[in-house]
KETINU-70498 format. One record per residue (C-alpha): x, y, z. Coordinates in Angstrom, 3 decimals. Last residue first. Layout:
BEGIN
<node><c1>X</c1><c2>Y</c2><c3>Z</c3></node>
...
This chain:
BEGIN
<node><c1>45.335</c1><c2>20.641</c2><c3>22.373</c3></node>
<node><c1>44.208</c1><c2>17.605</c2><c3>24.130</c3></node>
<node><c1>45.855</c1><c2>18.543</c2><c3>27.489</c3></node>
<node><c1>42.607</c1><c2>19.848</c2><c3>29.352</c3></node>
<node><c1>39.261</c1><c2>19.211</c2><c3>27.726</c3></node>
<node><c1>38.362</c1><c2>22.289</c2><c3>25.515</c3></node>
<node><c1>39.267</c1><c2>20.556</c2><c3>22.239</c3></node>
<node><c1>37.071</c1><c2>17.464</c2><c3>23.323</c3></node>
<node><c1>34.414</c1><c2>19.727</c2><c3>24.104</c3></node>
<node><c1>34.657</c1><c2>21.782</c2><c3>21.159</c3></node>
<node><c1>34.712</c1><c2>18.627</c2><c3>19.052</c3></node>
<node><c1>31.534</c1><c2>16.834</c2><c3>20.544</c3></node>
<node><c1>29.679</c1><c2>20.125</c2><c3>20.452</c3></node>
<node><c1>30.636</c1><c2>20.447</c2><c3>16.628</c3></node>
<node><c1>29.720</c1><c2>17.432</c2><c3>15.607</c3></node>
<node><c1>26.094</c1><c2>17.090</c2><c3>17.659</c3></node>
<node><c1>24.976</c1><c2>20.534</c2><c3>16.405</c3></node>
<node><c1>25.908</c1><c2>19.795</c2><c3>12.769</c3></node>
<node><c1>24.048</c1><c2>16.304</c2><c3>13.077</c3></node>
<node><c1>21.232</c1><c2>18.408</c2><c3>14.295</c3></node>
<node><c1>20.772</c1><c2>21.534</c2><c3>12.084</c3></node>
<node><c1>21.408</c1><c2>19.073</c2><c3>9.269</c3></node>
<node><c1>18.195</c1><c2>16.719</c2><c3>10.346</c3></node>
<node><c1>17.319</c1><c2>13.913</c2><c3>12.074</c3></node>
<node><c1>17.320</c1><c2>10.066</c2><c3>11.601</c3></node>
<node><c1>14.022</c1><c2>9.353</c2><c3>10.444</c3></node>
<node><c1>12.465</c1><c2>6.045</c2><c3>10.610</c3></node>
<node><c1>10.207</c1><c2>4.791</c2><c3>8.597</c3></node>
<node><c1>9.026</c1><c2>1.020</c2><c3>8.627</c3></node>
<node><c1>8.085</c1><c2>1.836</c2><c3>12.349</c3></node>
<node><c1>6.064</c1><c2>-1.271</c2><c3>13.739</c3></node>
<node><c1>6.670</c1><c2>-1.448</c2><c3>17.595</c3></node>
<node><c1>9.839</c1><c2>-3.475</c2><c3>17.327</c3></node>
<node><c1>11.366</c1><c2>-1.261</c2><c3>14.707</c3></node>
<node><c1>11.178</c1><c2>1.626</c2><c3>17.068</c3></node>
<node><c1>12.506</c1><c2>-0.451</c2><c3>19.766</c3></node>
<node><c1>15.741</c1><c2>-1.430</c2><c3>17.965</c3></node>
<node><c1>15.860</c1><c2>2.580</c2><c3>17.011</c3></node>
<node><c1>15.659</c1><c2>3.446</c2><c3>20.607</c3></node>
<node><c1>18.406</c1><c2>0.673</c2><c3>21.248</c3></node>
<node><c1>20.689</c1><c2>2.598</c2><c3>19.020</c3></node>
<node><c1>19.757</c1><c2>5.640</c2><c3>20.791</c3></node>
<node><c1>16.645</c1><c2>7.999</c2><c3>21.473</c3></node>
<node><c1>13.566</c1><c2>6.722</c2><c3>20.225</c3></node>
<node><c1>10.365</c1><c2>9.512</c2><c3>19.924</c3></node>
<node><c1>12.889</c1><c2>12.302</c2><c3>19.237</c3></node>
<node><c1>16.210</c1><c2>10.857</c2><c3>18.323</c3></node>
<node><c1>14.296</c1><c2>8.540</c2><c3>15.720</c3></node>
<node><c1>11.605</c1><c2>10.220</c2><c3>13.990</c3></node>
<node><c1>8.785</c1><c2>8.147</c2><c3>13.098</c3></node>
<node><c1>6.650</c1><c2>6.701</c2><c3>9.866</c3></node>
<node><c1>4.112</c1><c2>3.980</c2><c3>10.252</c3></node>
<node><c1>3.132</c1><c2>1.454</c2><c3>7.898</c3></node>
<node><c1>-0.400</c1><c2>0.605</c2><c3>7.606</c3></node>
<node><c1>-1.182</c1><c2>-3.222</c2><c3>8.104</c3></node>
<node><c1>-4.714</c1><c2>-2.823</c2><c3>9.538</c3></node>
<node><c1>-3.828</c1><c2>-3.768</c2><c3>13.134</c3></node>
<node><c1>-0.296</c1><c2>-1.692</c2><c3>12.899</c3></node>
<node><c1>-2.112</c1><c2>1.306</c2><c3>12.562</c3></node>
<node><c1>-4.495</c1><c2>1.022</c2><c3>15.110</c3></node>
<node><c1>-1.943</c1><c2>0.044</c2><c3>17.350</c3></node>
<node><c1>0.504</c1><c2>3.276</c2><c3>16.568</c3></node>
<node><c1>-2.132</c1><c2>5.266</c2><c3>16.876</c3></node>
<node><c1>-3.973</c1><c2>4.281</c2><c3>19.952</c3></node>
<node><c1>0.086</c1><c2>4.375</c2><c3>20.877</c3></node>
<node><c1>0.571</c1><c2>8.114</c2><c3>20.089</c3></node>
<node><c1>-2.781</c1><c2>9.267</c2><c3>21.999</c3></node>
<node><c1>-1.389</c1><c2>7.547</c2><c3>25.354</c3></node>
<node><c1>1.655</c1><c2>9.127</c2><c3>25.124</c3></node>
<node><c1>0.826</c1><c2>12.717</c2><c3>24.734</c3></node>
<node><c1>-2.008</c1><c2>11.612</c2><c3>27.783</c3></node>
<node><c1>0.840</c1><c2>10.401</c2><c3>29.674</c3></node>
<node><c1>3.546</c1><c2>13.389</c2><c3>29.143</c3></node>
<node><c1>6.740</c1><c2>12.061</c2><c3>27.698</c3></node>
<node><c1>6.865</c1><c2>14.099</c2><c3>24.815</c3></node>
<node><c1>6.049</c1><c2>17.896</c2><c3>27.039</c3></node>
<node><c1>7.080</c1><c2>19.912</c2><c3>24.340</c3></node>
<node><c1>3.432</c1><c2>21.673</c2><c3>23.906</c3></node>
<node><c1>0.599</c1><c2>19.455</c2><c3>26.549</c3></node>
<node><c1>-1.501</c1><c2>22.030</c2><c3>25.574</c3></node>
<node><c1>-3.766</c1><c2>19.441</c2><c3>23.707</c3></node>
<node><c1>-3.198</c1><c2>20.564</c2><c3>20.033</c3></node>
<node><c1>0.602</c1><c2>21.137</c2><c3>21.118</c3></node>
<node><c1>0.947</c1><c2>17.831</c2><c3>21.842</c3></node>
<node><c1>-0.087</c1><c2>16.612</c2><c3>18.664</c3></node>
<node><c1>1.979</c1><c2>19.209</c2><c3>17.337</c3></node>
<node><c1>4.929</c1><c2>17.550</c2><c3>18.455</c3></node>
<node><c1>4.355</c1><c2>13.885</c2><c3>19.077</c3></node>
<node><c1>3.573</c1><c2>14.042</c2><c3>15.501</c3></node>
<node><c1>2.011</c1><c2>10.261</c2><c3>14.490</c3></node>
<node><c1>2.953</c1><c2>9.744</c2><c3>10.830</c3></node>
<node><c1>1.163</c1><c2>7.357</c2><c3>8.870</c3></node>
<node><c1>1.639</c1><c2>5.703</c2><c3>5.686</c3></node>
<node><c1>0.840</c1><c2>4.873</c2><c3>2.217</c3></node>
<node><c1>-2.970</c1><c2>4.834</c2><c3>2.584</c3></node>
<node><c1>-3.682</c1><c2>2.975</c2><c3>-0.794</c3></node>
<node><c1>-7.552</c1><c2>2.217</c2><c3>0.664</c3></node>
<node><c1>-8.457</c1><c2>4.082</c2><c3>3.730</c3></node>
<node><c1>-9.133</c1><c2>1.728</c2><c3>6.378</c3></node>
<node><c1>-6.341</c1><c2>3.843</c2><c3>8.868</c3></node>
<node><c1>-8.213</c1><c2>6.985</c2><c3>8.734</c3></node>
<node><c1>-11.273</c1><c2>5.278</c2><c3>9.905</c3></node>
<node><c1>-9.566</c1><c2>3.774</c2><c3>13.091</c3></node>
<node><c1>-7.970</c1><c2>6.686</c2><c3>13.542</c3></node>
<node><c1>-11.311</c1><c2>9.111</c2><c3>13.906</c3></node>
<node><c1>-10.359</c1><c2>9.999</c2><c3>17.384</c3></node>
<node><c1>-7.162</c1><c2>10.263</c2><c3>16.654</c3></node>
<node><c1>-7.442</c1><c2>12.876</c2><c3>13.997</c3></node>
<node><c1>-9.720</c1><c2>14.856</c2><c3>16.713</c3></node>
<node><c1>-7.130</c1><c2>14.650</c2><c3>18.752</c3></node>
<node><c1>-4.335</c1><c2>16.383</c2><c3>16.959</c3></node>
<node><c1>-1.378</c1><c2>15.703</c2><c3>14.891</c3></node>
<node><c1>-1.626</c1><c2>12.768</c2><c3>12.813</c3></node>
<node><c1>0.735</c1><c2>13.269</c2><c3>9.673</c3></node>
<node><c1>-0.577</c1><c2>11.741</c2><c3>6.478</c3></node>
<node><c1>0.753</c1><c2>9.097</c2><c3>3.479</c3></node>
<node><c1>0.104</c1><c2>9.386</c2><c3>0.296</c3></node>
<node><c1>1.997</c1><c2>6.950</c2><c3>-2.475</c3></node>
<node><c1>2.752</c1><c2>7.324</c2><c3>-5.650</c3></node>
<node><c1>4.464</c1><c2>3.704</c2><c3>-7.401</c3></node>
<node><c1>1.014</c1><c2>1.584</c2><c3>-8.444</c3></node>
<node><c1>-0.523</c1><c2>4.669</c2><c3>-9.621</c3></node>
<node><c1>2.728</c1><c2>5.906</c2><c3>-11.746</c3></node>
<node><c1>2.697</c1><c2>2.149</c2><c3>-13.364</c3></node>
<node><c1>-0.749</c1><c2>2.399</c2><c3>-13.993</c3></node>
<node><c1>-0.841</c1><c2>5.827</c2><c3>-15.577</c3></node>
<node><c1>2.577</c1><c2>4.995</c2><c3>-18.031</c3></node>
<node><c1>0.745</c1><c2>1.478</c2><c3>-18.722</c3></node>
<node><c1>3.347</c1><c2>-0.160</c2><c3>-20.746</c3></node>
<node><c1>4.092</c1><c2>0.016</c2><c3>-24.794</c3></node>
<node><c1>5.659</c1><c2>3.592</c2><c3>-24.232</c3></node>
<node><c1>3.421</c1><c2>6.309</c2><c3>-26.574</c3></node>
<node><c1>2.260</c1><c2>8.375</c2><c3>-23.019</c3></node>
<node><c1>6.362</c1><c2>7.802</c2><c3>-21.536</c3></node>
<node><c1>7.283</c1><c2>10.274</c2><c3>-23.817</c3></node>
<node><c1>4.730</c1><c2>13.051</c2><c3>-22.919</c3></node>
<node><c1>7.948</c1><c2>14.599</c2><c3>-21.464</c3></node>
<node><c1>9.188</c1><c2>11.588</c2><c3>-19.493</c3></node>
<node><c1>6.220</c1><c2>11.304</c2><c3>-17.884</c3></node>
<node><c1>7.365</c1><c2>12.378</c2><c3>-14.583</c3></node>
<node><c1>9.387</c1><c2>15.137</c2><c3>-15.645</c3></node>
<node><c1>6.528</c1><c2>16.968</c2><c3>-17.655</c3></node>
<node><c1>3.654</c1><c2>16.274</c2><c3>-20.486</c3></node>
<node><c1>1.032</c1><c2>15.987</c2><c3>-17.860</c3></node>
<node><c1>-1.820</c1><c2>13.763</c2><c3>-17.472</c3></node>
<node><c1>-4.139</c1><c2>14.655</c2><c3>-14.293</c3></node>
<node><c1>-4.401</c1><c2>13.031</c2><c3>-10.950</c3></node>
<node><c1>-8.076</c1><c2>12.880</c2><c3>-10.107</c3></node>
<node><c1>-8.760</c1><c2>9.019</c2><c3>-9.648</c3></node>
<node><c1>-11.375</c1><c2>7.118</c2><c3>-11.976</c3></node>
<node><c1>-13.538</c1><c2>4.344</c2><c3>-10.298</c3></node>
<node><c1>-12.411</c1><c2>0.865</c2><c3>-9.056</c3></node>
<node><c1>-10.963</c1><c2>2.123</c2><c3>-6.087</c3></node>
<node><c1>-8.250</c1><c2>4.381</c2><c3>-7.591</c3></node>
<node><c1>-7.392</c1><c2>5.174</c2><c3>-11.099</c3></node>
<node><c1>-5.189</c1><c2>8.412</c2><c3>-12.376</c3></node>
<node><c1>-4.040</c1><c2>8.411</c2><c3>-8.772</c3></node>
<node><c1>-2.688</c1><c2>11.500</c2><c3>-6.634</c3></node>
<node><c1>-6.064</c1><c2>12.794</c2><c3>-6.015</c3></node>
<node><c1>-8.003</c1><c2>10.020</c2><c3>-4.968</c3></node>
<node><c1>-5.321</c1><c2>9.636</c2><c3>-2.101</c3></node>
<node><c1>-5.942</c1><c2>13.003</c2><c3>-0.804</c3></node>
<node><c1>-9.543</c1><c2>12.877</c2><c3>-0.985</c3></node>
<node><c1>-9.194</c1><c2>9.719</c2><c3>0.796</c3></node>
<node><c1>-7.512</c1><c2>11.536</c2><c3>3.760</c3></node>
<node><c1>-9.431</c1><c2>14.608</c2><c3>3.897</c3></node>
<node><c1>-13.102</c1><c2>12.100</c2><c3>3.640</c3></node>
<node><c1>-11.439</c1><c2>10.143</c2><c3>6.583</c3></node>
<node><c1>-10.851</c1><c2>12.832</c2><c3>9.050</c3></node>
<node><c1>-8.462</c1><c2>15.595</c2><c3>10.692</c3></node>
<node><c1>-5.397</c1><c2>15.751</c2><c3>9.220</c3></node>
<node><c1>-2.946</c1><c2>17.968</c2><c3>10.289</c3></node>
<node><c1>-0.302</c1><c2>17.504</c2><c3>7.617</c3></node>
<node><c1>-0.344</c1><c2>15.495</c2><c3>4.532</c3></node>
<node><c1>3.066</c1><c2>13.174</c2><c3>3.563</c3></node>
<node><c1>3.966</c1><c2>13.079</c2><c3>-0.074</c3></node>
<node><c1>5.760</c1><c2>10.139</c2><c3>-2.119</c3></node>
<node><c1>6.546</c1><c2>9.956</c2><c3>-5.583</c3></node>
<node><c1>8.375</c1><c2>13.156</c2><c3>-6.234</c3></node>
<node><c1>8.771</c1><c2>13.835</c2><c3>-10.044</c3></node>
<node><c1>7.797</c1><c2>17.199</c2><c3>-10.619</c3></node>
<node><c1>4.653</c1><c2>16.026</c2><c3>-12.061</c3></node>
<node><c1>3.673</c1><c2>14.859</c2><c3>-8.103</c3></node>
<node><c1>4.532</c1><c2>18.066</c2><c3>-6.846</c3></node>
<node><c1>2.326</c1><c2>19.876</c2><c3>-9.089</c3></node>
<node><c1>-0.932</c1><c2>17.326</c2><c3>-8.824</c3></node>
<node><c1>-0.496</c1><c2>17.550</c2><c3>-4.779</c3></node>
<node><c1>-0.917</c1><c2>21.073</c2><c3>-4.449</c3></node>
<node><c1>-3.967</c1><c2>21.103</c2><c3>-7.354</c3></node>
<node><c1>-5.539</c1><c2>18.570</c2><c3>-4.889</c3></node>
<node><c1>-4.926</c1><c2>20.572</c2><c3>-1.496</c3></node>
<node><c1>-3.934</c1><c2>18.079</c2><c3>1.198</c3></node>
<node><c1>-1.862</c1><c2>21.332</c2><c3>3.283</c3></node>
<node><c1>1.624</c1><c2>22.306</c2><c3>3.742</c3></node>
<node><c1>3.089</c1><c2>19.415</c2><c3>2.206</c3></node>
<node><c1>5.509</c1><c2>17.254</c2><c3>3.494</c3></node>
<node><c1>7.553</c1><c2>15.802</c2><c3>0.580</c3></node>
<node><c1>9.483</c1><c2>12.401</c2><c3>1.072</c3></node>
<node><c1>11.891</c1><c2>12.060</c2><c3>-1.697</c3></node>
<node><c1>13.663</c1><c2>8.859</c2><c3>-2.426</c3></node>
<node><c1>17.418</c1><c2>7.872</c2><c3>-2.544</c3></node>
<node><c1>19.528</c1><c2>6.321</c2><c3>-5.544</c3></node>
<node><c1>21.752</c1><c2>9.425</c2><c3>-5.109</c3></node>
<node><c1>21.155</c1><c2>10.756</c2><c3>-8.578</c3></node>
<node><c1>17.561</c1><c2>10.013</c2><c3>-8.016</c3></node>
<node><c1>17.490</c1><c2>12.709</c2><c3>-4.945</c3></node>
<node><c1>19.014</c1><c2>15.200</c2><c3>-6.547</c3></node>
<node><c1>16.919</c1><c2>15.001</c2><c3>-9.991</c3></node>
<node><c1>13.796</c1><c2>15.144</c2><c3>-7.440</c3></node>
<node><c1>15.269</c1><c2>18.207</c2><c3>-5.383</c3></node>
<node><c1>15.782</c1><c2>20.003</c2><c3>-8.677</c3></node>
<node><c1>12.605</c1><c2>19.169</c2><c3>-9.985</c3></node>
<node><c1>11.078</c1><c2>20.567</c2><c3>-6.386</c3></node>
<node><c1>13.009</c1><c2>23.800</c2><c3>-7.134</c3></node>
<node><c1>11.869</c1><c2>24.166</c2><c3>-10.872</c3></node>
<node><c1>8.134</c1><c2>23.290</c2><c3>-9.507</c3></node>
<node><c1>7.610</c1><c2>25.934</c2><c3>-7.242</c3></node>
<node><c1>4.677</c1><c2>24.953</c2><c3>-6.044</c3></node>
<node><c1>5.160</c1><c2>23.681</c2><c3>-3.578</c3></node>
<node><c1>6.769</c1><c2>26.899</c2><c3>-2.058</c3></node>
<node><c1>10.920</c1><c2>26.627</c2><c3>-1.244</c3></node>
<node><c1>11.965</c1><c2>25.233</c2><c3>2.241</c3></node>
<node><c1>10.041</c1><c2>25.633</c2><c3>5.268</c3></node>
<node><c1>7.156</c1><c2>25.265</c2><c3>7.612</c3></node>
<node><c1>4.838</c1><c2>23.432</c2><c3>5.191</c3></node>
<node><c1>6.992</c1><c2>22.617</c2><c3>2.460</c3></node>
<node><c1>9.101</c1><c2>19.713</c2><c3>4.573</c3></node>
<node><c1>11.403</c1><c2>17.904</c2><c3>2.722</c3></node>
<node><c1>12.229</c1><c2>14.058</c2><c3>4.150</c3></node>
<node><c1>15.047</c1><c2>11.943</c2><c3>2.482</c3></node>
<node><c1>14.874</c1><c2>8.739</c2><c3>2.042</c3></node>
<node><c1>16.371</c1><c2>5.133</c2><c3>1.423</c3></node>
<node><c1>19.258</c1><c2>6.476</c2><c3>3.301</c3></node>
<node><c1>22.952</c1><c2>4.752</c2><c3>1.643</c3></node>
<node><c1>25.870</c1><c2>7.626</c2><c3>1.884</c3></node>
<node><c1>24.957</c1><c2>8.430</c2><c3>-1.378</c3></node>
<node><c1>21.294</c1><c2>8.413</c2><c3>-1.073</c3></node>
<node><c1>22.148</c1><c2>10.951</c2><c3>1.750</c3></node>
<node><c1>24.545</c1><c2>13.022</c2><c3>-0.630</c3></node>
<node><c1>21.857</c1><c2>14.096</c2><c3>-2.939</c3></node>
<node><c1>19.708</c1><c2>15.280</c2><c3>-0.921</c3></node>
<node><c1>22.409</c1><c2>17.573</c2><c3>0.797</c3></node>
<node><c1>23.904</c1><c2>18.613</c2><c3>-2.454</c3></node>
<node><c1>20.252</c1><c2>19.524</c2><c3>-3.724</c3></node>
<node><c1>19.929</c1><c2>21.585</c2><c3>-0.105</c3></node>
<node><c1>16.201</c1><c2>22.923</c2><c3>0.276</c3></node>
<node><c1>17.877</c1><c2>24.039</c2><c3>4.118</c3></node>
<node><c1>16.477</c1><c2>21.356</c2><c3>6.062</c3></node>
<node><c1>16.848</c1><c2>18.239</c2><c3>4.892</c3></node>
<node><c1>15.494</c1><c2>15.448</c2><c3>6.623</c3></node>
<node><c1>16.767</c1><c2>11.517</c2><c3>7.002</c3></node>
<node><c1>15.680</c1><c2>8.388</c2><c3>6.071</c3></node>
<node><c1>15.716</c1><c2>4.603</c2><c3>6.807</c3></node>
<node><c1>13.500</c1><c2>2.280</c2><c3>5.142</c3></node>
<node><c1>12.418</c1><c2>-0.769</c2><c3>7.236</c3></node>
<node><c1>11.576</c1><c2>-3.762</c2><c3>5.416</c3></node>
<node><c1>8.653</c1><c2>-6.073</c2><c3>6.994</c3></node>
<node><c1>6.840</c1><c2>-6.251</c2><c3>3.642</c3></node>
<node><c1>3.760</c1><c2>-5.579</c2><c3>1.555</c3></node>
<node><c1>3.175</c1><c2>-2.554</c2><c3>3.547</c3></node>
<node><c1>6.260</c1><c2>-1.083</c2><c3>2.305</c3></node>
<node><c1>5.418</c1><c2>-1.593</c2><c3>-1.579</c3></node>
<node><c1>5.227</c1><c2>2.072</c2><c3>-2.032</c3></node>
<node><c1>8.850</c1><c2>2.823</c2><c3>-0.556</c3></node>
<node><c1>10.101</c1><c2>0.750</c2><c3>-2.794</c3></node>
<node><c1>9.275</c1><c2>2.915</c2><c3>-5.822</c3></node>
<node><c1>9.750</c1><c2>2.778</c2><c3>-9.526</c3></node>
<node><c1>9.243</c1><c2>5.221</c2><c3>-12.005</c3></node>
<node><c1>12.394</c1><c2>5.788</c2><c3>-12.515</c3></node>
<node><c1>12.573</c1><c2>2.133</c2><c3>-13.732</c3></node>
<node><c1>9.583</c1><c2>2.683</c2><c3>-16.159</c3></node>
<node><c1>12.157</c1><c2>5.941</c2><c3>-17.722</c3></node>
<node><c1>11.243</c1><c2>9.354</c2><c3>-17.191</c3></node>
């Protein structure tokens, strides 16, 4: 893999007001990946932990990287847990940006982040040198540039926020060093309070903006789902407004669902067909 594979604008986020747009994929669908970088999303969102192929299946996940690069978009890979040797294999494969579910404190979060660097915080990181995709083969190991600083300065970890006692400890979460992003699940953060579905609940919303505060006080960028949180054009204005850098348009299931309702009920309105 070449130095400008390497590189990633979704790292340098929090150096910048940009907001990267992205979309999910639901079905492990190369075509799918593929065609939202086409059609101009910065990202596209996998999730491992309640679907798709395993982590570590690393000849799936290559495919999904090589889709993703051929259509000038980046991968976004929820993992089903902040396991180290997890986030090693995904990482070789090529991905350069992972999200870590149901965090709880600090220590998970910079664990996390320790892993998926070579360096980090002055001392040595735990990522590991690998003769795969993302170093070219070994390749990139002989190349007159840093291969293990250019990789550190490109990887980035970010973490989904889905119950209280994450909250609680947001303000430490937050002051983690390289944190790439946040994610505040409405969903399973209401579920962890048996508030499950109910979005618009007060204490839901309460818990999402001590999040969304904290994280735009220390300059982490935060990561939502527009059509959930923000419904609308004017939902994704106000997204943007409160700090989201990432927003997520939806899925397959849903822009499927949306075409085919609209069709069927112009089709079924008198005199159109």
């Amino acid at each position: 893999m070449s130095e400008s594979n390497q590189q990633n604008e979704l790292a340098r986020a929090a150096e910048s007001e940009q907001v990267f747009v992205g979309a999910s994929v639901e079905t492990a669908s190369e075509q799918l990946v593929e065609l939202y970088g086409m059609l101009g999303l910065d990202w596209v969102w996998i999730d491992l932990e309640h679907k798709n192929p395993s982590p570590r299946d690393g000849a799936t996940m290559e495919r999904l990287a090589r889709a993703a690069e051929c259509g000038g978009a980046e991968l976004v890979v929820r993992l089903p847990d902040g396991d180290p040797a997890t986030i090693r294999k995904v990482l070789d494969t090529g991905v350069r940006n992972v999200a870590i579910p149901r965090v709880e404190t600090a220590a998970e979060v910079e664990r996390a982040v320790r892993t998926s660097r070579f360096e980090y915080d002055g001392d040595p990181g735990r990522r590991g040198l690998a003769q795969g995709r993302t170093s070219g083969y070994g390749a990139a190991f002989d190349g007159e540039k840093s291969y293990h600083g250019i990789e550190d300065a490109n990887v980035q970890v970010g973490v989904l926020v889905e119950n209280r006692t994450a909250v609680d400890n947001i303000e430490d979460i937050a002051a983690i060093t390289d944190l790439g992003f946040v994610f505040p699940g409405p969903g399973d953060l209401g579920v962890s309070i048996g508030k499950t579905l109910e979005y618009e609940d007060p204490e839901v919303r309460t818990l999402l903006e001590r999040v969304r505060k904290t994280c735009v006080q220390h300059d982490v960028p935060l990561m939502g789902v527009h059509g959930s949180n923000f419904a609308g054009p004017e939902g994704l204005c106000e997204a943007v407004e409160q700090g989201y850098q990432f927003i997520n348009l939806g899925n397959e299931f849903g822009f499927i669902t949306k075409m085919i309702e609209e069709r069927l009920e112009w089709i079924e309105k008198p005199g159109n067909v």
